[in-house]
C-alpha positions as CSV (number, residue, x, y, z in Angstrom):
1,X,0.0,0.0,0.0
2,X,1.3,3.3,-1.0
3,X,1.9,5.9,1.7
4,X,-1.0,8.4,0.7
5,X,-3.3,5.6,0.4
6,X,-2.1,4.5,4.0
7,X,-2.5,8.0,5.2
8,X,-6.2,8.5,4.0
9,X,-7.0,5.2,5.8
10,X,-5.1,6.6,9.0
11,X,-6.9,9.9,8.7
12,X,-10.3,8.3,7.9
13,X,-9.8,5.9,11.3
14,X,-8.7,9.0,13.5
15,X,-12.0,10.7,12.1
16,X,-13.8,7.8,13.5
17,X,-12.7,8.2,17.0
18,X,-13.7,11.6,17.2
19,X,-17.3,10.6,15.5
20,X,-17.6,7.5,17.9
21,X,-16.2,10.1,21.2
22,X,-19.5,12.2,20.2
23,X,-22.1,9.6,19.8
24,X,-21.1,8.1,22.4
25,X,-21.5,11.1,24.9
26,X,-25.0,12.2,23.1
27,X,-26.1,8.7,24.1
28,X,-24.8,8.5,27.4
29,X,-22.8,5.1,26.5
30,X,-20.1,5.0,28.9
31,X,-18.1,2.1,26.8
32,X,-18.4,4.0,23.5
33,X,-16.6,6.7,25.2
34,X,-14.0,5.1,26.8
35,X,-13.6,2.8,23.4
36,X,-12.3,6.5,22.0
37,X,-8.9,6.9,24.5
38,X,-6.4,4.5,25.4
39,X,-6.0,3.0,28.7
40,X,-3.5,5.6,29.7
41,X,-5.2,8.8,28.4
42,X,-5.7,12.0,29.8
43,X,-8.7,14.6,28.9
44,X,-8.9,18.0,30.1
45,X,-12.5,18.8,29.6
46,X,-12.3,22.2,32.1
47,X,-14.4,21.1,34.8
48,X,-13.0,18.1,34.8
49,X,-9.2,16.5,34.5
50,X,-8.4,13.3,34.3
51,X,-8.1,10.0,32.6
52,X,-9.9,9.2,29.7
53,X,-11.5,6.3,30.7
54,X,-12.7,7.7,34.2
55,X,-14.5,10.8,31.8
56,X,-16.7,8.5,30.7
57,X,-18.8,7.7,33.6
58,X,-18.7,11.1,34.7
59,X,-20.2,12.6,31.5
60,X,-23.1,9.7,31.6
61,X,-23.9,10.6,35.0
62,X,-23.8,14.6,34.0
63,X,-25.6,14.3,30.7
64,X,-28.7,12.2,32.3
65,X,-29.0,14.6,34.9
66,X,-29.1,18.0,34.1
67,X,-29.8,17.2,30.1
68,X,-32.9,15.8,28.4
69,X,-30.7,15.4,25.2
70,X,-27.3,17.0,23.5
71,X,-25.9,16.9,19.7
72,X,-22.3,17.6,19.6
73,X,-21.0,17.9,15.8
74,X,-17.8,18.1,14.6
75,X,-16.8,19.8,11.9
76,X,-13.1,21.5,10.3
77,X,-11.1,18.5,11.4
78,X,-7.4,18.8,10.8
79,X,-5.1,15.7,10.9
80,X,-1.4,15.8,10.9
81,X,0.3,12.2,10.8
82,X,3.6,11.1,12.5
83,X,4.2,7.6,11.7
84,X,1.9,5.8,14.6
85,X,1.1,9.3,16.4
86,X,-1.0,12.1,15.0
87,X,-2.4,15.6,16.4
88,X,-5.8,16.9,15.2
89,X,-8.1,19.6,16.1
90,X,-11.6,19.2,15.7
91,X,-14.2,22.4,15.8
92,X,-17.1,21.4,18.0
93,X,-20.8,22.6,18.1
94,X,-22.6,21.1,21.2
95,X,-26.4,21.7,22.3
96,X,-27.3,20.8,25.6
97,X,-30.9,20.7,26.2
98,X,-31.2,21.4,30.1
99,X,-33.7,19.1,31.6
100,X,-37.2,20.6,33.0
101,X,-36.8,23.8,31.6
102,X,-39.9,25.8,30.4
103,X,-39.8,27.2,27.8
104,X,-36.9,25.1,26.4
105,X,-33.3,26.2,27.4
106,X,-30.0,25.0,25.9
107,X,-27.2,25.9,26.1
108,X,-24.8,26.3,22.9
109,X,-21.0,25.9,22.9
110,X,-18.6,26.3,20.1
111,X,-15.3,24.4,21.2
112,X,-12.0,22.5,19.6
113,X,-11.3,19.1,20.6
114,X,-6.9,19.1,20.7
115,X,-5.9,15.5,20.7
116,X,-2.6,13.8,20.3
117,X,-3.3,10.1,19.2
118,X,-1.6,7.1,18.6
119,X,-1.7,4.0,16.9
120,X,-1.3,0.6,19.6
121,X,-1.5,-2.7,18.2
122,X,-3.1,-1.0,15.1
123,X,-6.0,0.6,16.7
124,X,-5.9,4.6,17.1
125,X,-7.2,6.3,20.2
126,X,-6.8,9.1,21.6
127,X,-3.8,9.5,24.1
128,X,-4.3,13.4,25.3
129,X,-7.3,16.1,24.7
130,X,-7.5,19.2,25.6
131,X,-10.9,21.0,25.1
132,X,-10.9,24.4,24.1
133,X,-14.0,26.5,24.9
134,X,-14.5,29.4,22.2
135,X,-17.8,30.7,23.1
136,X,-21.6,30.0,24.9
137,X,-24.5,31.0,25.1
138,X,-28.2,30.0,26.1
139,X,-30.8,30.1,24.0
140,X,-34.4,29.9,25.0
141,X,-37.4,28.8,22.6
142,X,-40.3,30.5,23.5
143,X,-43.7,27.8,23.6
144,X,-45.3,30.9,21.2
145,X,-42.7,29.3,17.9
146,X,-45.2,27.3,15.9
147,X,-44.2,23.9,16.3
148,X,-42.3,21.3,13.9
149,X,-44.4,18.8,13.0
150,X,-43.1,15.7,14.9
151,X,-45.5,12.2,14.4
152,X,-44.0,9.6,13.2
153,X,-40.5,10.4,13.5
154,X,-38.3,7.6,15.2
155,X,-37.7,9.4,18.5
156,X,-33.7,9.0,20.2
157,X,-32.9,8.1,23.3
158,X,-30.1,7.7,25.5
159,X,-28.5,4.2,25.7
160,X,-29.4,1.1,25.0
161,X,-32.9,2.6,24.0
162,X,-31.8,4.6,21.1
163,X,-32.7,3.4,17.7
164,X,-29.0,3.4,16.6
165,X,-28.6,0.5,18.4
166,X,-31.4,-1.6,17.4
167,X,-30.5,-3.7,13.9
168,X,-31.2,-1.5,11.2
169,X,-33.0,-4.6,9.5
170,X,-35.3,-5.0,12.3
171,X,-36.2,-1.0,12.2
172,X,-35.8,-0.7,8.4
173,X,-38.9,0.4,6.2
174,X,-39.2,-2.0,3.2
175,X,-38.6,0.3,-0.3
176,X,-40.2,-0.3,-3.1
């Protein structure tokens, strides 16, 4: 394999882990969190430091209390490869829904995820992060908006209830 072939594939992988890092926290799945950092990591998430693995619990716990539901999307991802280590930054846009609020309050970040991460026994993770907060605010949507029509949209959930991890055959309309 040629070395800019190998390099897509290294980038695409890396891209993966940060995907798989937000999914996981929008539906509070512990082990899809800690499947993003190696054993040894550490994340500095602000209001929290600490190994990587030990952020996942924490963020469950957080997210189920003081959130009915979050998106975080990543977007302007930059990869920079070093044999078996990179360093990316990742632009993040997080909604938080807060839970019990009427009318509706979120809160809105713009942030970077900095990682350093390595390849181990041909997996990459990530080894260090450091999240950098750019901006916040709260937004409130007043009852008055007229609403989106919602019936018979497939509704998410927090893990293992979410639709994402039901088999798409089983939840798959039949096209013609």
């Amino acid at each position: 394999m040629n070395d800019e072939i190998r390099a897509l594939l290294d980038k695409q992988s890396i891209y993966e882990v940060l995907v798989r890092y937000c999914r996981g926290v929008d539906r509070c799945d512990e082990g899809l969190i800690r499947s993003a950092f190696h054993d040894d990591s550490y994340d500095d998430h602000g209001y929290w430091k600490g190994p990587g693995h030990d952020l996942a619990p924490f963020l469950a716990d957080r997210l189920k209390e003081a959130n009915s539901a979050t998106t975080h999307s990543i977007t302007n991802v930059l990869i920079e490869l070093d044999g078996d280590v990179a360093r990316s930054e990742a632009q993040v846009y997080a909604t938080l829904i807060r839970r019990g609020s009427d009318p509706v309050e979120a809160d809105v970040v713009g942030a970077r995820y900095l990682d350093r991460l390595s390849r181990r026994a041909g997996t990459w993770r990530i080894e260090h992060r450091i999240v950098v907060l750019d901006w916040r605010k709260t937004e409130v949507w007043p009852e008055s908006a007229p609403p989106v029509p919602t019936d018979g949209f497939a509704r998410g959930a927090r893990c293992p209830d979410d639709p994402s991890y039901i088999e798409a055959a089983s939840t798959a309309p039949v096209l013609p």
